[in-house]
Each structure stands twice: as structure tokens, then as C-alpha cells.
BAVEX-677361 format. One record per residue: residue in three letters; x, y, z of N, C-alpha, C, O, CB in turn. Coordinates in steps of 0.001 Angstrom, whole numbers, padded with zeros to 6 digits, always signed. Atoms other than C-alpha are relative to their C-alpha. Glycine has a CB too. Layout:
BEGIN
ALAXYZXYZXYZXYZXYZ...
//
This chain:
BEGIN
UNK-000702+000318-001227+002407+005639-000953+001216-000858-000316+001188-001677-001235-000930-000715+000995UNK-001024+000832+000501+005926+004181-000849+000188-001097+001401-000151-000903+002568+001479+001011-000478UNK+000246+000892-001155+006685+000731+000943+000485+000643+001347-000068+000107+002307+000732-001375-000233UNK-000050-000232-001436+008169+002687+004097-000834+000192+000632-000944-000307+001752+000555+000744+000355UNK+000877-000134-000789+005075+004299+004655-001202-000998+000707-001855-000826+001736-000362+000808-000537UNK+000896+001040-000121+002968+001097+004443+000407-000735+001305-000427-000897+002196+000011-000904-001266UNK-000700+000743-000408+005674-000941+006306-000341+001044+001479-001288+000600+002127+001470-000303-000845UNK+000737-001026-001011+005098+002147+009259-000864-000255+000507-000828-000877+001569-000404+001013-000327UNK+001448+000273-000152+001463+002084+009227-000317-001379+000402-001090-001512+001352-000709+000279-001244UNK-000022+001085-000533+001619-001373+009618+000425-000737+001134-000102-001561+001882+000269-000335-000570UNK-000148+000256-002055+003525-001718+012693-000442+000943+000841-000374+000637+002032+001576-000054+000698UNK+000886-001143-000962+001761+001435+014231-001334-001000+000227-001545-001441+001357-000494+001819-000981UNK+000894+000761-000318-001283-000636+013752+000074-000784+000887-000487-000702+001979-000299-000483-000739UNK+000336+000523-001596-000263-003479+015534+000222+000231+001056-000219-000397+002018+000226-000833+000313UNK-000624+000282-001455+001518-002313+018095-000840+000732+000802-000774+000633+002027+001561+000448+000265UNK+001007-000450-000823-001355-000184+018996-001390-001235+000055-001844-001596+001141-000426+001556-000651UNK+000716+001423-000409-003769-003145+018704+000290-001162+000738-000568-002004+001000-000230-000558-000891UNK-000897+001169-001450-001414-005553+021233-000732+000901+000691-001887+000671+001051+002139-000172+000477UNK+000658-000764-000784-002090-002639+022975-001338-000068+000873-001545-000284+002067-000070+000748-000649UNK+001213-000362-000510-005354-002105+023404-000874-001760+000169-001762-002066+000965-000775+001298-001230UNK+000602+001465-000945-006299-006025+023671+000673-000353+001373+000141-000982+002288+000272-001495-000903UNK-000500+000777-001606-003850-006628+026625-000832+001021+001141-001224+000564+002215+002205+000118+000375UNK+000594-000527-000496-005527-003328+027777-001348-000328+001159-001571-000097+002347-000060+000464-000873UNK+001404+000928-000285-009065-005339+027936+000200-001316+000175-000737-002106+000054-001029+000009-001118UNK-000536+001225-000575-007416-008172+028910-000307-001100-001330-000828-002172-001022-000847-000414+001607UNK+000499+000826+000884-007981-009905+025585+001203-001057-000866+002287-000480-000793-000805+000973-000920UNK-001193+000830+000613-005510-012507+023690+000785+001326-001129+000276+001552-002226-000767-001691-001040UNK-000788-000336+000795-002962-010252+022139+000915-001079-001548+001425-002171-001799+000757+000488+001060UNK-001009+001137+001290-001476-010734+018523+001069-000509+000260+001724+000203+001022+000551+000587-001282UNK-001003-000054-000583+001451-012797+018869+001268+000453-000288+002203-000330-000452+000048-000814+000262UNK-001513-000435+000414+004352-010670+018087+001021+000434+000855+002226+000590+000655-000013+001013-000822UNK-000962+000047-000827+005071-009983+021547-000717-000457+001126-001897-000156+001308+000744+001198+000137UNK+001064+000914-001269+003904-012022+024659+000225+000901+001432-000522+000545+002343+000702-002061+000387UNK-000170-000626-001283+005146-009476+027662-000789+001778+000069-000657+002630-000810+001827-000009+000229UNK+001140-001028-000147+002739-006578+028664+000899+001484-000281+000495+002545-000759-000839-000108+001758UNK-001077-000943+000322+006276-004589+028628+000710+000275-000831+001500+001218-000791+000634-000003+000485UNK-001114-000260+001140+007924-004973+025572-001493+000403-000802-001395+001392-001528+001293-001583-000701UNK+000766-000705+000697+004464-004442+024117+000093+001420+000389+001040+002040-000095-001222-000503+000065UNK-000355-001673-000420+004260-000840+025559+000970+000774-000590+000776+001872-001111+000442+000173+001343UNK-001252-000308+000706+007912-000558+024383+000025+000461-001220+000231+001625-001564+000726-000952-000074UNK+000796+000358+001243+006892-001542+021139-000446+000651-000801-000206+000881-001987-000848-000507+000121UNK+001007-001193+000327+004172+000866+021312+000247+001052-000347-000490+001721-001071-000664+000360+000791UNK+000160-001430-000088+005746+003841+021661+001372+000311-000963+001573+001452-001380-000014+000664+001744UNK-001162+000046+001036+009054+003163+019401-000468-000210-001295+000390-000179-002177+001006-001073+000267UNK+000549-000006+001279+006995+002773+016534-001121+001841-000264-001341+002560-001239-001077-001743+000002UNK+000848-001121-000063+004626+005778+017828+000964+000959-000863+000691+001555-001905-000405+000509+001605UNK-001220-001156+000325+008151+007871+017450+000508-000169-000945+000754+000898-001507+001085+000173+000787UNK+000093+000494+001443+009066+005879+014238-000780+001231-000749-000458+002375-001072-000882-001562-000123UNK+001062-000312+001163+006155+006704+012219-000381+001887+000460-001100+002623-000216-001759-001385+000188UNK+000413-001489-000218+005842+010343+013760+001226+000769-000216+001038+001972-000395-000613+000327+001490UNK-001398-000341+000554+009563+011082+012966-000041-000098-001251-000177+000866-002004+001096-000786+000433UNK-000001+000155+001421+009659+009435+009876-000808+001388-000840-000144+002129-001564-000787-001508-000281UNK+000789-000051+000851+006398+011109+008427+000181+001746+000788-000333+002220-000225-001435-001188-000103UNK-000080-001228+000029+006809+014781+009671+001759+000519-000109+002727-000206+000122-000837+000442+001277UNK-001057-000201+000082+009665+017550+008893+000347+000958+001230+000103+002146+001440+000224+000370-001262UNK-000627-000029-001724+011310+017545+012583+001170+000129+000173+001434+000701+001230-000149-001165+000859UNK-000736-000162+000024+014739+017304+011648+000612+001240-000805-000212+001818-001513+000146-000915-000053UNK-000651-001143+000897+017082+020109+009934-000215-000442-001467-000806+000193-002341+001696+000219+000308UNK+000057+000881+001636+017219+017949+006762-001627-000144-000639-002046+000194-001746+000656-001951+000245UNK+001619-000260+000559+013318+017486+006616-000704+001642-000239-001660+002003-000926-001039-000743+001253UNK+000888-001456-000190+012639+021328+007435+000736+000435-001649-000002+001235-002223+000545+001365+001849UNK-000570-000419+001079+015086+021853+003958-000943-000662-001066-001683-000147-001905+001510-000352-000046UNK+001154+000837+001079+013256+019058+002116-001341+000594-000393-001948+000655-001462-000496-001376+000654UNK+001562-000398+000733+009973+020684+002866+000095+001302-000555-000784+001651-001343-001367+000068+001090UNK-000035-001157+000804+011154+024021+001829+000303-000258-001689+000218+000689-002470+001115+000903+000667UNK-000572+000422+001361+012205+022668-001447-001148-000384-000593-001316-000093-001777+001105-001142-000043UNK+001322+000572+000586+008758+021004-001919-000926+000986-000162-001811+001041-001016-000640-001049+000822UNK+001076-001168+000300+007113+024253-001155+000415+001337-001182-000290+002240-001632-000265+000754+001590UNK+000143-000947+000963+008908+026164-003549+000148-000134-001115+000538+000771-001852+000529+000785+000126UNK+000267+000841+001257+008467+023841-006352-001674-000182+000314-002110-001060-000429+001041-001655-000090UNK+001434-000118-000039+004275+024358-005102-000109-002243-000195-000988-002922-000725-000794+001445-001755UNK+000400+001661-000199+004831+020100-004527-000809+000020+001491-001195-001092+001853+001656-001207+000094UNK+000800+000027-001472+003044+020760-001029-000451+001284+000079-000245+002283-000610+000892-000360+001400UNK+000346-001044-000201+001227+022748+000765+000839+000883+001011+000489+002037+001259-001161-000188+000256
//
């Protein structure tokens, strides 16, 4: 894994764990204190890490052809 993906995964985590404690009404981590910028948060990292990590753009759909015909993917 390279640090983007970690660095990703890592704010997907929390920002779905703010999440789901303000959900249950529970003390959220503090990285953001408003019920709305968490949400925000939430879903700009959702699109982050789901952009980033699939090939969605023109440039990724080339990349993965390149990987598949070097048999580097499936």
C-alpha cells in the first residue's frame, strides 16, 4: 500500500465514525464539532477515496488498460 491509500482509509474511517457516534448521539472524535460539516466531511472523503481508488476518469480507464496488458491486474 502507498501512503495515499493509507492517508484515504484513514480519513474514510473517521469521518464515517464522527458519523455514526453523532448518529447515536455519542461524543464524537474531535475533528469536527458541527453535525454539518461532519456529514460534509463524510461524503467528500466518501468521493475522495472512491475516485481516487477506482478507474472513473479517462486517464485511469488508460492506466488500467496498460496494467491489464502487462497481466499487472485483473
Amino acid at each position: 500500500m502507498d501512503k495515499g491509500t493509507i492517508i484515504r482509509t484513514v480519513a474514510l474511517v473517521i469521518a464515517w465514525a464522527n458519523m455514526a457516534l453523532t448518529n447515536y448521539g455519542l461524543q464524537p472524535i474531535p475533528v469536527v464539532s458541527e453535525d454539518f460539516i461532519a456529514m460534509i466531511l463524510a461524503g467528500a472523503v466518501t468521493v475522495w477515496t472512491w475516485f481516487k481508488n477506482n478507474y472513473i476518469t479517462w486517464k485511469g480507464k488508460q492506466q488500467k488498460e496498460v496494467l491489464q496488458k502487462n497481466y499487472l491486474t485483473k
